[in-house]
FIFI-761346 format. One record per atom (N, C-alpha, C): residue number from 1; residue in three letters; y, x, z. Coordinates in steps of 0.001 Angstrom, whole numbers. Last residue first. Layout:
NODE:NUM:Ala:Y:X:Z;
...
This chain:
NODE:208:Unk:17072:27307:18634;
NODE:208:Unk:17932:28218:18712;
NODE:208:Unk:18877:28029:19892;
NODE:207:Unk:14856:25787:18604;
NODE:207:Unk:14423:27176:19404;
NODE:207:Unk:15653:27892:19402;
NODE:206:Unk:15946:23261:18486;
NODE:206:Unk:15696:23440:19844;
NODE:206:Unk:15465:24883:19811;
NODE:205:Unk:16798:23528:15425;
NODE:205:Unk:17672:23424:16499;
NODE:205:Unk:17366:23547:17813;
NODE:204:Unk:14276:23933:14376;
NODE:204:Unk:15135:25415:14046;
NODE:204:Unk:16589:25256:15773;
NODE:203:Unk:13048:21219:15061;
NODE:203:Unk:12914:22640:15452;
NODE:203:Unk:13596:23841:15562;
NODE:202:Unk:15122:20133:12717;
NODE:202:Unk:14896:19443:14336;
NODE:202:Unk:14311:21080:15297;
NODE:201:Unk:14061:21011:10778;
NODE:201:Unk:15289:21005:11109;
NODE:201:Unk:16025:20886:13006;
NODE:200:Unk:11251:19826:10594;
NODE:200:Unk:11667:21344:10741;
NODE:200:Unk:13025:21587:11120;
NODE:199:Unk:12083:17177:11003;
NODE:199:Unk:11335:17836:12105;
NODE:199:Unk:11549:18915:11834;
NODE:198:Unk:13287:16861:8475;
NODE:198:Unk:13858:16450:9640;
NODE:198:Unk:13405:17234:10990;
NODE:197:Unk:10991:16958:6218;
NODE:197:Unk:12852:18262:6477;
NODE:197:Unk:13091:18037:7926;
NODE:196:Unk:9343:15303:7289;
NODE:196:Unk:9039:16745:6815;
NODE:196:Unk:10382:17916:7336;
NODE:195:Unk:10807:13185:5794;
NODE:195:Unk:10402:13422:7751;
NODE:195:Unk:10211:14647:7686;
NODE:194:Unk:10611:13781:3450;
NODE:194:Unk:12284:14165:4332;
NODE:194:Unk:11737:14060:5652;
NODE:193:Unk:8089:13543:3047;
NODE:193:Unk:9014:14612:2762;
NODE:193:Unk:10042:15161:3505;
NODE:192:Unk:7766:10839:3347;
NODE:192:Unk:7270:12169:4102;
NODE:192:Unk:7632:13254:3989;
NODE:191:Unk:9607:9175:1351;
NODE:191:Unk:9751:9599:3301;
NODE:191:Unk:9486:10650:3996;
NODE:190:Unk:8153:10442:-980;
NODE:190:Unk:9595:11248:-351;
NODE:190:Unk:9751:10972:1018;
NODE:189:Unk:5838:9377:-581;
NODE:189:Unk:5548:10690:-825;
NODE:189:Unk:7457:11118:-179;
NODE:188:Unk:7041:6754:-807;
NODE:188:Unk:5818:7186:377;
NODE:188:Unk:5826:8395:546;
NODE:187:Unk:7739:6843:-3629;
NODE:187:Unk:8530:6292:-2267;
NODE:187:Unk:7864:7119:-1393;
NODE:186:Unk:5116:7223:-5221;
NODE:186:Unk:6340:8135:-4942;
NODE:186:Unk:7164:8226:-4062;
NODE:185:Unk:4400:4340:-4182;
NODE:185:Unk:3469:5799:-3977;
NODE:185:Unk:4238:7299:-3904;
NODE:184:Unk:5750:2919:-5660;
NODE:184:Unk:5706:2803:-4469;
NODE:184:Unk:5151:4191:-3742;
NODE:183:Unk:4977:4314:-8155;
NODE:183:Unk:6390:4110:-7861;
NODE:183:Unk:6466:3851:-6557;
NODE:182:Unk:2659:3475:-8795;
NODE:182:Unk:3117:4501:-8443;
NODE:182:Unk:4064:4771:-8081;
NODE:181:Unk:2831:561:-8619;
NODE:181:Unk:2161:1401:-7371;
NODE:181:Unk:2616:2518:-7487;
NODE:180:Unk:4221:441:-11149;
NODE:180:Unk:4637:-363:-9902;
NODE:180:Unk:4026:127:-8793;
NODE:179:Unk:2138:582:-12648;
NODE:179:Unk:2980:1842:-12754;
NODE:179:Unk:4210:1390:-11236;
NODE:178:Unk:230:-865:-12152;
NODE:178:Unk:-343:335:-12058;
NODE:178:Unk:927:1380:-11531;
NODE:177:Unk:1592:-3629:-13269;
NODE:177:Unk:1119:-3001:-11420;
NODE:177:Unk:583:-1787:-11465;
NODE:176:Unk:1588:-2210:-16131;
NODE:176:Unk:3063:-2632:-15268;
NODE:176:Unk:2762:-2639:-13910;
NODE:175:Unk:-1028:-3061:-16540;
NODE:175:Unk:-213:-1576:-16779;
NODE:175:Unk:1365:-1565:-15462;
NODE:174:Unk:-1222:-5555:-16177;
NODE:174:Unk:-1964:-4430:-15280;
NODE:174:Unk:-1238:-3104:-15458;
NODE:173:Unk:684:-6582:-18449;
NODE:173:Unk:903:-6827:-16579;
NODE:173:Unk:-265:-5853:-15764;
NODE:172:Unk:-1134:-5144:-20564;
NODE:172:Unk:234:-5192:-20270;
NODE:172:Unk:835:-5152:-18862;
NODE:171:Unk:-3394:-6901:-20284;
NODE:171:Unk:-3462:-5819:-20110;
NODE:171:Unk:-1944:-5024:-20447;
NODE:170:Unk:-2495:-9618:-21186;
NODE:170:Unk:-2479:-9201:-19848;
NODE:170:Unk:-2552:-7642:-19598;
NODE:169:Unk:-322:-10844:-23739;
NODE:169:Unk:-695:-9476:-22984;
NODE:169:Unk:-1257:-8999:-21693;
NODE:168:Unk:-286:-13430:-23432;
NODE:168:Unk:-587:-13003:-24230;
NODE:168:Unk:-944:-11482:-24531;
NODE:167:Unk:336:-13687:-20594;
NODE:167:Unk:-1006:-14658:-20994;
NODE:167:Unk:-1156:-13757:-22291;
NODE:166:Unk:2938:-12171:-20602;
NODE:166:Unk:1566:-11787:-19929;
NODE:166:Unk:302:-12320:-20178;
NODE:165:Unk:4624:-14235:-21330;
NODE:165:Unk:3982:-12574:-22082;
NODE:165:Unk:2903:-12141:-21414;
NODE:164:Unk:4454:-16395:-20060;
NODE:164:Unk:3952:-16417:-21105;
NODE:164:Unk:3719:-15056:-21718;
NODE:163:Unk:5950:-15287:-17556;
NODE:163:Unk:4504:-15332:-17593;
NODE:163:Unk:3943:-15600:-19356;
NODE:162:Unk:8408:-14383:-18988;
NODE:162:Unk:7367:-13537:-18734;
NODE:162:Unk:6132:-13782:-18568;
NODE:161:Unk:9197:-17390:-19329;
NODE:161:Unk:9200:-16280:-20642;
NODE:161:Unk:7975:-14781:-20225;
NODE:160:Unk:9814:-17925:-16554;
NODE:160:Unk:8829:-18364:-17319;
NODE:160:Unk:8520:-17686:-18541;
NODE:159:Unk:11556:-16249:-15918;
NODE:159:Unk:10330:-15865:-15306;
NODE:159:Unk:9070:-16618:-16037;
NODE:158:Unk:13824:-17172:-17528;
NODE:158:Unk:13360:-15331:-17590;
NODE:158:Unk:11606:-15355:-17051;
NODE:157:Unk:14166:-19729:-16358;
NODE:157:Unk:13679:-19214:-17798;
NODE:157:Unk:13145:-18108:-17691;
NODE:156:Unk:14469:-19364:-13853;
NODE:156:Unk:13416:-19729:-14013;
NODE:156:Unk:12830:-19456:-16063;
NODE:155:Unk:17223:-17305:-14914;
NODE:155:Unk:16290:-16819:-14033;
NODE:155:Unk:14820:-17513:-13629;
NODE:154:Unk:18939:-19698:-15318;
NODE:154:Unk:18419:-18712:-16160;
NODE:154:Unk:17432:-17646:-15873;
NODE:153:Unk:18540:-21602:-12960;
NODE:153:Unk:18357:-21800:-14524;
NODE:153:Unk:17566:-20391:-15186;
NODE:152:Unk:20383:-20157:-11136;
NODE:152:Unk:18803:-20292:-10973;
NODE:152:Unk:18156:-20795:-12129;
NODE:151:Unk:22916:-19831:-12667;
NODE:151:Unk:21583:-18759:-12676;
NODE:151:Unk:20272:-18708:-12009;
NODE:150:Unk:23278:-22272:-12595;
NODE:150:Unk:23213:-21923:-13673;
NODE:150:Unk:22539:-20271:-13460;
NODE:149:Unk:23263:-22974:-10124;
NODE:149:Unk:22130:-23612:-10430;
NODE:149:Unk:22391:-23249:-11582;
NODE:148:Unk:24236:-21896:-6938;
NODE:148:Unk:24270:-21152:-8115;
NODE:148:Unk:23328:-22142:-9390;
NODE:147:Unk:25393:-25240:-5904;
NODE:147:Unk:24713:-24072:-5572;
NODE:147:Unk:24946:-23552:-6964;
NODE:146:Unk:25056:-28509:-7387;
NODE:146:Unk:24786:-27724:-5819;
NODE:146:Unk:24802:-26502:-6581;
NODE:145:Unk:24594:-30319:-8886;
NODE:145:Unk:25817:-29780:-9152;
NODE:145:Unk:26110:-28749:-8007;
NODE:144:Unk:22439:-32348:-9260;
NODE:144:Unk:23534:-32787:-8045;
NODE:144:Unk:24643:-31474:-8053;
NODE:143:Unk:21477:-31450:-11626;
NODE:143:Unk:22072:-32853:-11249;
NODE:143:Unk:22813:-32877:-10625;
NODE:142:Unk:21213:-28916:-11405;
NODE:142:Unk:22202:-28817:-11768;
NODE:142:Unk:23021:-30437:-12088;
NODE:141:Unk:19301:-28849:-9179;
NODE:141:Unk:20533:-28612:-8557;
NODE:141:Unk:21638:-28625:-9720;
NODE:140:Unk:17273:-29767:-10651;
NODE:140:Unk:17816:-30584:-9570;
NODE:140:Unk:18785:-29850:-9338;
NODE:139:Unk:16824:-27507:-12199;
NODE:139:Unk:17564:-28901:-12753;
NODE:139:Unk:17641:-29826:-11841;
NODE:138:Unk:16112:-25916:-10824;
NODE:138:Unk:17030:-25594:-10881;
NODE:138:Unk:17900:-26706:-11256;
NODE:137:Unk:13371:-27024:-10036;
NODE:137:Unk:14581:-26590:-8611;
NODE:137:Unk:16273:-26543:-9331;
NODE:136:Unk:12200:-26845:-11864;
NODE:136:Unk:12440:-27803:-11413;
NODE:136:Unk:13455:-27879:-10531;
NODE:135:Unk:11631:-23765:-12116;
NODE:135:Unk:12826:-24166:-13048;
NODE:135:Unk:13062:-26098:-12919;
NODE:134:Unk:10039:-23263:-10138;
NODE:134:Unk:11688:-22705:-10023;
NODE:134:Unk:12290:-23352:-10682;
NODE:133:Unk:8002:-24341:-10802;
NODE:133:Unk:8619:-25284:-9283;
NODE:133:Unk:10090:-24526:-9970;
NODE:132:Unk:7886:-22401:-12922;
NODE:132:Unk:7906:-24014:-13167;
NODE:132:Unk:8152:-25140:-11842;
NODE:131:Unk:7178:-20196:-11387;
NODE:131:Unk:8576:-20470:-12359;
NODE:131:Unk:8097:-21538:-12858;
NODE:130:Unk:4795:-21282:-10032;
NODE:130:Unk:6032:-21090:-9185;
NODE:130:Unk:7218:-20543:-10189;
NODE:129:Unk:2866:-21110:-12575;
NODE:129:Unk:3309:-22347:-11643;
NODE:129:Unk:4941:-22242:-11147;
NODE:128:Unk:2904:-18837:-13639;
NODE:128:Unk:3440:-19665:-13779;
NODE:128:Unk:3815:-21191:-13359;
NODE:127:Unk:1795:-17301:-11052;
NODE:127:Unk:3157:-17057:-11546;
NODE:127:Unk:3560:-17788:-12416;
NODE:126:Unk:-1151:-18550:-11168;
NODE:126:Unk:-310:-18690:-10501;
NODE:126:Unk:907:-18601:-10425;
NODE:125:Unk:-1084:-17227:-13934;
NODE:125:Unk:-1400:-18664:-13420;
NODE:125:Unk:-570:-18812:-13030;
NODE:124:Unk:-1122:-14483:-13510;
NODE:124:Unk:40:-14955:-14028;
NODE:124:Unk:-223:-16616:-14212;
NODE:123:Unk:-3482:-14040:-11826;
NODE:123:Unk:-1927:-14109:-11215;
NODE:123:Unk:-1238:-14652:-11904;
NODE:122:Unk:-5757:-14718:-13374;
NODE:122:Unk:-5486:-15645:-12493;
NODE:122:Unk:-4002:-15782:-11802;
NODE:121:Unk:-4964:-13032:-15443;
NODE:121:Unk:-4414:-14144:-15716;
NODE:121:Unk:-4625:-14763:-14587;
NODE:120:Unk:-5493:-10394:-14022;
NODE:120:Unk:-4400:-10471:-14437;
NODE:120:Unk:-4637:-12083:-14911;
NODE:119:Unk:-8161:-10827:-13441;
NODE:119:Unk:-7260:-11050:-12497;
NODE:119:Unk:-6147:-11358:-12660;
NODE:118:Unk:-9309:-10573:-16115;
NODE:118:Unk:-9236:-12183:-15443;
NODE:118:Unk:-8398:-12358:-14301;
NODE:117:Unk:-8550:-7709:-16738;
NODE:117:Unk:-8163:-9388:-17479;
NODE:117:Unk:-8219:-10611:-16775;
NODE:116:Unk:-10392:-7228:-15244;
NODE:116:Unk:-8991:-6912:-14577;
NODE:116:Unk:-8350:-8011:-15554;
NODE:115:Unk:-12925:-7577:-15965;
NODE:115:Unk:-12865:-8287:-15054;
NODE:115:Unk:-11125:-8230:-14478;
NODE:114:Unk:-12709:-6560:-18593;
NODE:114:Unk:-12834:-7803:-18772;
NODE:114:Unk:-12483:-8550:-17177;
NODE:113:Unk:-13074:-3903:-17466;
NODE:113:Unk:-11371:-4470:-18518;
NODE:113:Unk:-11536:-5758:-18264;
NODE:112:Unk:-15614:-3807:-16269;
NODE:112:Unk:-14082:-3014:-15581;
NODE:112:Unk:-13018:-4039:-16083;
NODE:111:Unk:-18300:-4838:-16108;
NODE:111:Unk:-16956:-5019:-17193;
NODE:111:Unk:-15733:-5024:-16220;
NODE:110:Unk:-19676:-3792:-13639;
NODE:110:Unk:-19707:-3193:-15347;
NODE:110:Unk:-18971:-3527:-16269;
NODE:109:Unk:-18024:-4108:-11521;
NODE:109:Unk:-18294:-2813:-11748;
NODE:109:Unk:-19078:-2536:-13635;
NODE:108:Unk:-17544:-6913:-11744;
NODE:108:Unk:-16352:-5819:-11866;
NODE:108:Unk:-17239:-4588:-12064;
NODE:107:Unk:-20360:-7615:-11245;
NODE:107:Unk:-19048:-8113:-12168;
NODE:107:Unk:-18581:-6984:-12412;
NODE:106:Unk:-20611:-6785:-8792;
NODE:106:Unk:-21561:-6119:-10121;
NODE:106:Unk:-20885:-6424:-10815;
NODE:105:Unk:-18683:-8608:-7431;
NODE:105:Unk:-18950:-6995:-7331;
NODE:105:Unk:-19420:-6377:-8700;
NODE:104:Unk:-19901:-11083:-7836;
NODE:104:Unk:-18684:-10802:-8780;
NODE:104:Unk:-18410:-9589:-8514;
NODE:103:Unk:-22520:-11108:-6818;
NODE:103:Unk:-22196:-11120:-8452;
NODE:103:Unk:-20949:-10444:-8910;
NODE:102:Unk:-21533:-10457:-4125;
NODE:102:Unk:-22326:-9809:-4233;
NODE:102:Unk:-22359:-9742:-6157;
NODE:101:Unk:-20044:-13165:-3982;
NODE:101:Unk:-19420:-11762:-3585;
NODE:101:Unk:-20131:-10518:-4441;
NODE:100:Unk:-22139:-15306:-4304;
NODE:100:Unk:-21181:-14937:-4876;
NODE:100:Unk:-20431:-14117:-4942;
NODE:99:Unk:-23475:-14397:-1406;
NODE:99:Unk:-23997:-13789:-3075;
NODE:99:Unk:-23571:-13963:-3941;
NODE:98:Unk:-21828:-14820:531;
NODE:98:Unk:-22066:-13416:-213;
NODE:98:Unk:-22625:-13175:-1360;
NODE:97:Unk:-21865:-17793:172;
NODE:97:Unk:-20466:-17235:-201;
NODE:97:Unk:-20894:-15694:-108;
NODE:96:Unk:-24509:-18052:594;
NODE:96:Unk:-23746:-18824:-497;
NODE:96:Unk:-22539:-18068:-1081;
NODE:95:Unk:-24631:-17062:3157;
NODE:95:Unk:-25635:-16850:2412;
NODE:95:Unk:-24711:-17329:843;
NODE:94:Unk:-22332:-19092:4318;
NODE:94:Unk:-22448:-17496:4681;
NODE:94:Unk:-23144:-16526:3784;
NODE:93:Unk:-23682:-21042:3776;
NODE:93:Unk:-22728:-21075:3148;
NODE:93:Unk:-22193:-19769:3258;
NODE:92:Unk:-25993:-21364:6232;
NODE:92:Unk:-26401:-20905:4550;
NODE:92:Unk:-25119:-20858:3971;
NODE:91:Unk:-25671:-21335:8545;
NODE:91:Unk:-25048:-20422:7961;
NODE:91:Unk:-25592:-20048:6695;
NODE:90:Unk:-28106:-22964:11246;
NODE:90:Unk:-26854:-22798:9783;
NODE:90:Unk:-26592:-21586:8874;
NODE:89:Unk:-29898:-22498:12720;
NODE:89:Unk:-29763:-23634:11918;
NODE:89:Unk:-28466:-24020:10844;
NODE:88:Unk:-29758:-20483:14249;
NODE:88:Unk:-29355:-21967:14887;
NODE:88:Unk:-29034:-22765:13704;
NODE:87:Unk:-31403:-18072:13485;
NODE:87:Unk:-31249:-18804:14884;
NODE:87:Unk:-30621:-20012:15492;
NODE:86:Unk:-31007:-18773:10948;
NODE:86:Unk:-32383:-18067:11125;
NODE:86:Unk:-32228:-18932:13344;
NODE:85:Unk:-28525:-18322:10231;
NODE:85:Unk:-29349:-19607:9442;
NODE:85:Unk:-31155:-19802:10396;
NODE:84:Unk:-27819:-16155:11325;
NODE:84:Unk:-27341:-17121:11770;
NODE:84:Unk:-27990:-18445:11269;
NODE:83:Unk:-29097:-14536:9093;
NODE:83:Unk:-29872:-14240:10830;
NODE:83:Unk:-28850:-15292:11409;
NODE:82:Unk:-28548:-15174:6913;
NODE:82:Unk:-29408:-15146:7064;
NODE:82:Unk:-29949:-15386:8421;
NODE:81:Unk:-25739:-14232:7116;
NODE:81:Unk:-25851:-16034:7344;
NODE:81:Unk:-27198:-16185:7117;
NODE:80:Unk:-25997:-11583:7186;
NODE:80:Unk:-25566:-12122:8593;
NODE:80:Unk:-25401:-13854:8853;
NODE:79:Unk:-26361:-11286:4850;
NODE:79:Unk:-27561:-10802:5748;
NODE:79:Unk:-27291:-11583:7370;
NODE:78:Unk:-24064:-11731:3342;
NODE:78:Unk:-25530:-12698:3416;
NODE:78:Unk:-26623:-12083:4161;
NODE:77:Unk:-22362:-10438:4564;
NODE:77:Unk:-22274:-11931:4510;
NODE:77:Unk:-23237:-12605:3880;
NODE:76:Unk:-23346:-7978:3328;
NODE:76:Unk:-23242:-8378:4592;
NODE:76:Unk:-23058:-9521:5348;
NODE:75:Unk:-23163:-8361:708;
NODE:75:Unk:-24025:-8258:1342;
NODE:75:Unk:-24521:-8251:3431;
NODE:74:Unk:-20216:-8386:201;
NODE:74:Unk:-21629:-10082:-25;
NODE:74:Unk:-22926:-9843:655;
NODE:73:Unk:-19465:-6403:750;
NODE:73:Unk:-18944:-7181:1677;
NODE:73:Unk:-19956:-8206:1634;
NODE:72:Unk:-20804:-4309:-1667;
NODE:72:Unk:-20714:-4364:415;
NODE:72:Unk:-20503:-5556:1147;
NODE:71:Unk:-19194:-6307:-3534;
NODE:71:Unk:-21022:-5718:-3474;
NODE:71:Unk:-21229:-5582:-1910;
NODE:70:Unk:-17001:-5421:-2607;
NODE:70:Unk:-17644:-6638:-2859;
NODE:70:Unk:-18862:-6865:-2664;
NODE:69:Unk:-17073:-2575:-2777;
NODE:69:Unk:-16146:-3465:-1616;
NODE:69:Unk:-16669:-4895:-1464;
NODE:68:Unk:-17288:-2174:-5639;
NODE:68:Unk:-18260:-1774:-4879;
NODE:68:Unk:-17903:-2392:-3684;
NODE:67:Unk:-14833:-3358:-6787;
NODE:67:Unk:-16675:-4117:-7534;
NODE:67:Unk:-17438:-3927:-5942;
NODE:66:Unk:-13118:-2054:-6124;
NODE:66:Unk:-12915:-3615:-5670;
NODE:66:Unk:-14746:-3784:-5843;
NODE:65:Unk:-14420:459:-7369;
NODE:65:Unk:-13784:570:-6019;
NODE:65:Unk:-13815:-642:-5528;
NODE:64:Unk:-13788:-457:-10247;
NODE:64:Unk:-14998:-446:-9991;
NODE:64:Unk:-15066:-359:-8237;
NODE:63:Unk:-10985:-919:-10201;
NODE:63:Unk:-12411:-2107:-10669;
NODE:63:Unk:-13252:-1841:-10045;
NODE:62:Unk:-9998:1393:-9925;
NODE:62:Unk:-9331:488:-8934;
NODE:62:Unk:-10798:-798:-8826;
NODE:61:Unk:-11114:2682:-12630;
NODE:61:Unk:-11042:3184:-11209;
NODE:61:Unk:-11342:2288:-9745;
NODE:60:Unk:-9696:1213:-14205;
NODE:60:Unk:-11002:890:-14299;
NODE:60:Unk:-11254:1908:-12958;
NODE:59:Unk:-7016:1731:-13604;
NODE:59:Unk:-7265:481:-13364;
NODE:59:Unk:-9177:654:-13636;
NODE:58:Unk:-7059:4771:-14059;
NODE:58:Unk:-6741:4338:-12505;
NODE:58:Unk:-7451:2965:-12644;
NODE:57:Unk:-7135:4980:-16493;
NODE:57:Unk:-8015:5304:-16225;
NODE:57:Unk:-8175:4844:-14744;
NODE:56:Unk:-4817:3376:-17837;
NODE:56:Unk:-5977:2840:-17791;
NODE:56:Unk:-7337:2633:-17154;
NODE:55:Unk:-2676:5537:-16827;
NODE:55:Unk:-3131:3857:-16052;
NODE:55:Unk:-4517:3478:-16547;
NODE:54:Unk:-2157:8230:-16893;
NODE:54:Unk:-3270:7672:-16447;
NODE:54:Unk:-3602:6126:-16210;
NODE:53:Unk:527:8818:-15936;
NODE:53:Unk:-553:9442:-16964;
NODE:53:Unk:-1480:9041:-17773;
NODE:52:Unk:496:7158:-13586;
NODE:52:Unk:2191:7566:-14808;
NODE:52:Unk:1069:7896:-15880;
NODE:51:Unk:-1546:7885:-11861;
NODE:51:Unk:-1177:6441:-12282;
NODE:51:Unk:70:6154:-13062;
NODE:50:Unk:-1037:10538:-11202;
NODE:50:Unk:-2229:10175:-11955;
NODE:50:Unk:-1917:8489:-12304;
NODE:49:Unk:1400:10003:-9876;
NODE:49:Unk:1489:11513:-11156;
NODE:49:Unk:-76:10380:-12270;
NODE:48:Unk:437:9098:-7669;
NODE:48:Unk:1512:8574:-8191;
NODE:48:Unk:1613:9323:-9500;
NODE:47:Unk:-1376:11030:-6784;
NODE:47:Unk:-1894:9986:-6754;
NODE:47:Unk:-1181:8984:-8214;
NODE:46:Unk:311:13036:-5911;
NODE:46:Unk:-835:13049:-6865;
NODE:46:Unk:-1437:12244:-7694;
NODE:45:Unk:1969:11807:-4173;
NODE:45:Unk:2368:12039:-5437;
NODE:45:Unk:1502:12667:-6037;
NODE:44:Unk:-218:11205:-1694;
NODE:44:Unk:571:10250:-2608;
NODE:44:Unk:1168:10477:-4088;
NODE:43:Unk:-974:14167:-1396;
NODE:43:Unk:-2131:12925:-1985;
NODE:43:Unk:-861:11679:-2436;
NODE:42:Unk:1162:15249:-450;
NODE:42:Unk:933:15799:-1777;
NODE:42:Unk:-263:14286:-2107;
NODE:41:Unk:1922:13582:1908;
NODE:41:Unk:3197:13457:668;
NODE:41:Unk:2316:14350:-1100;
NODE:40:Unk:-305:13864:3340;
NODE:40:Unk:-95:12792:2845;
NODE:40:Unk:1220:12384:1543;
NODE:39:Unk:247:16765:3244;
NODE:39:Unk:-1470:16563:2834;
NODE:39:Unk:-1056:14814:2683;
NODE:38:Unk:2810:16701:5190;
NODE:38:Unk:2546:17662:4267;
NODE:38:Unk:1232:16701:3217;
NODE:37:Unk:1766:14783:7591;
NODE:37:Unk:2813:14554:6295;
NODE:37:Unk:2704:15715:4829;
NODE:36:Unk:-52:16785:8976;
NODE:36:Unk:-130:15112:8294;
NODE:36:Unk:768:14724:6992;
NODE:35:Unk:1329:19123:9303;
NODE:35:Unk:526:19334:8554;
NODE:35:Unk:-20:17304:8012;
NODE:34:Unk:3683:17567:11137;
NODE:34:Unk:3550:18712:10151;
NODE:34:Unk:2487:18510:9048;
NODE:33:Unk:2582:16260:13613;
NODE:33:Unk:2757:15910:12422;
NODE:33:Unk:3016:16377:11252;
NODE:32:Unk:1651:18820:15057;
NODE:32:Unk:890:17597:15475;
NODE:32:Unk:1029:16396:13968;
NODE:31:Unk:4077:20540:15403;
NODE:31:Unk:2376:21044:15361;
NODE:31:Unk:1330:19895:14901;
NODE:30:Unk:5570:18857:15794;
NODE:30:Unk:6246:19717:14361;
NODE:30:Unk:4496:19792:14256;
NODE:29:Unk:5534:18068:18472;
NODE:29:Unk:5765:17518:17337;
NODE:29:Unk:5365:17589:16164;
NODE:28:Unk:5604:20599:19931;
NODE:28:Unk:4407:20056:20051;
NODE:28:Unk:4677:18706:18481;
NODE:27:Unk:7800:21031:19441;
NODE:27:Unk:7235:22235:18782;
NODE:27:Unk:5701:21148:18448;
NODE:26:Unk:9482:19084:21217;
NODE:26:Unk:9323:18811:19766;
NODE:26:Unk:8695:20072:18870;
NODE:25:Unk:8111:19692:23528;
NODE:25:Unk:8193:18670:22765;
NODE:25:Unk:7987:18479:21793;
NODE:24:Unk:9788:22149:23549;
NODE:24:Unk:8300:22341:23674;
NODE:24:Unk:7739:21388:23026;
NODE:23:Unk:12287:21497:23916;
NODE:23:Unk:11872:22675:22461;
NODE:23:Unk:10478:22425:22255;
NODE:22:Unk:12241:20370:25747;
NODE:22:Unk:13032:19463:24764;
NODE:22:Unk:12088:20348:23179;
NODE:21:Unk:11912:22533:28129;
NODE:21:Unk:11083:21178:28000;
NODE:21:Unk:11619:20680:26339;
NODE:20:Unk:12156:25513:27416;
NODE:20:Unk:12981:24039:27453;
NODE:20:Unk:11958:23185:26928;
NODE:19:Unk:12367:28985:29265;
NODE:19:Unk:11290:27746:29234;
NODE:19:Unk:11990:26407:29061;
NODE:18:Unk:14338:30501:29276;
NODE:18:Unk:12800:30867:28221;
NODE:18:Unk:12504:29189:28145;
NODE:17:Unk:15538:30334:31518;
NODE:17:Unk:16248:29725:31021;
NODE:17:Unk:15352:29666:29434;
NODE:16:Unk:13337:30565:33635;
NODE:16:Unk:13875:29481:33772;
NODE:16:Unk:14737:28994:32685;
NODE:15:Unk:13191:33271:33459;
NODE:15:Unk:12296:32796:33164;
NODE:15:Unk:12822:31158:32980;
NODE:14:Unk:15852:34265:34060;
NODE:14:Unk:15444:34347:32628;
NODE:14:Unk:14642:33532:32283;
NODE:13:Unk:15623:33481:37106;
NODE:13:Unk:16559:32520:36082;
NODE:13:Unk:15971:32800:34352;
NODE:12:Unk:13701:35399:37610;
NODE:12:Unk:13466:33955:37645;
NODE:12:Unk:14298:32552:37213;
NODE:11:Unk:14831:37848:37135;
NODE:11:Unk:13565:37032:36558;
NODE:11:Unk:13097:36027:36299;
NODE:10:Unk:17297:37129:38869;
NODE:10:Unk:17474:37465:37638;
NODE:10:Unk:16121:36989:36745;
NODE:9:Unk:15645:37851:41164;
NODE:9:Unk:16212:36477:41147;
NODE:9:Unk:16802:36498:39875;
NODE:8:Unk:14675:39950:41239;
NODE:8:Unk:13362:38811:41135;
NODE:8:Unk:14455:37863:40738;
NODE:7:Unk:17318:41769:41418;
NODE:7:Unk:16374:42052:39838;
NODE:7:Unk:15309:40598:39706;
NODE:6:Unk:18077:41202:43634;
NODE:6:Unk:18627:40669:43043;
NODE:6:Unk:17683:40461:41573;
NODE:5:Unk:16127:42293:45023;
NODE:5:Unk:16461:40593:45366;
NODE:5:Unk:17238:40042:44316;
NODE:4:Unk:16226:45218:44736;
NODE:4:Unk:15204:44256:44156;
NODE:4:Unk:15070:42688:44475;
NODE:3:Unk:18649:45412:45879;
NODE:3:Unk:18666:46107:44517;
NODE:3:Unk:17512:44812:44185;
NODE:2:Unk:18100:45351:48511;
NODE:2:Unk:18611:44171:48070;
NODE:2:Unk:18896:44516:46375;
NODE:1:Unk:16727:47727:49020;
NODE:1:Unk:16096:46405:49152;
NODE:1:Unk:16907:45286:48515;
């Protein structure tokens, strides 16, 4: 009899020492994010591969995708300043501002180039403004003699020099955000990656 007190109580430590909360966890982990990261690190550097290769084809891609988003969005913003125009007497600007949505959708979707041209100069507009605050900034500081103001100088130059390349090349600066996403896109793809290593690593250590 006491042969078999000892053998249950042996069972019940084995069993006890089989079973780690910590392992289970992180199995449940591995099970749960595993396969996410995997299918998000290959779509990013797919993605990132096709926009190295590929810019042109991505940016009329990207056009037509914004076109259709638009198209959707005007339409909904004019159905919904319809039925607000309809019950209390307003929302024609609702009506106003989708069907401008609704044009500049179709826009983009049939002149792809022409419509990424215009984006690209509305930015580098804007980008030339703010290197023209910069390079105001700088000649105030090189009045009052403050601060780095010979390389904030040279650095509103640099930026102004670029926007002017860009007015003259926009399809240039689209290339350049194309290849600028992928690059981000690659990033994305290695986090997941190494999260990837980490958790398997992480595993090998709780089951051992």
């Amino acid at each position: 009899m006491p042969k078999v007190k000892n053998t249950k109580s042996k069972n019940v430590k084995s069993e006890s020492k089989s079973f780690n909360p910590v392992a289970a966890s992180v199995k449940h982990l591995y099970n749960k994010s595993a396969p996410l990261l995997i299918c998000e690190a290959l779509l990013f550097g797919v993605a990132a591969i096709l926009m190295v290769f590929k810019p042109v084809a991505i940016l009329t891609a990207l056009t037509f995708v914004i076109g259709v988003a638009l198209v959707l969005f005007g339409l909904y913003r004019t159905i919904a300043g319809f039925v607000v125009s309809r019950d209390a007497g307003g929302g024609w600007l609702d009506v106003l501002f989708g069907l401008m949505n609704v044009v500049l959708g179709v826009l983009f979707c049939i002149y792809p180039v022409g419509s990424v041209t215009a984006m690209v100069y509305i930015f580098v507009i804007l980008f030339l403004f703010k290197s023209l605050r910069a390079l105001v900034f700088s000649i105030n500081m090189i009045r009052a003699k403050f601060g780095h103001y010979w390389f904030d100088l040279i650095m509103s130059i640099i930026l102004i020099a670029l926007a002017v390349f860009l007015m003259f090349y926009p399809i240039a600066g689209a290339v350049v955000m194309v290849y600028y996403l992928a690059i981000t896109l690659l990033l994305y793809a290695a986090a997941d990656v190494y999260m990837y290593i980490e958790i398997l690593r992480l595993k090998k250590l709780t089951n051992d």
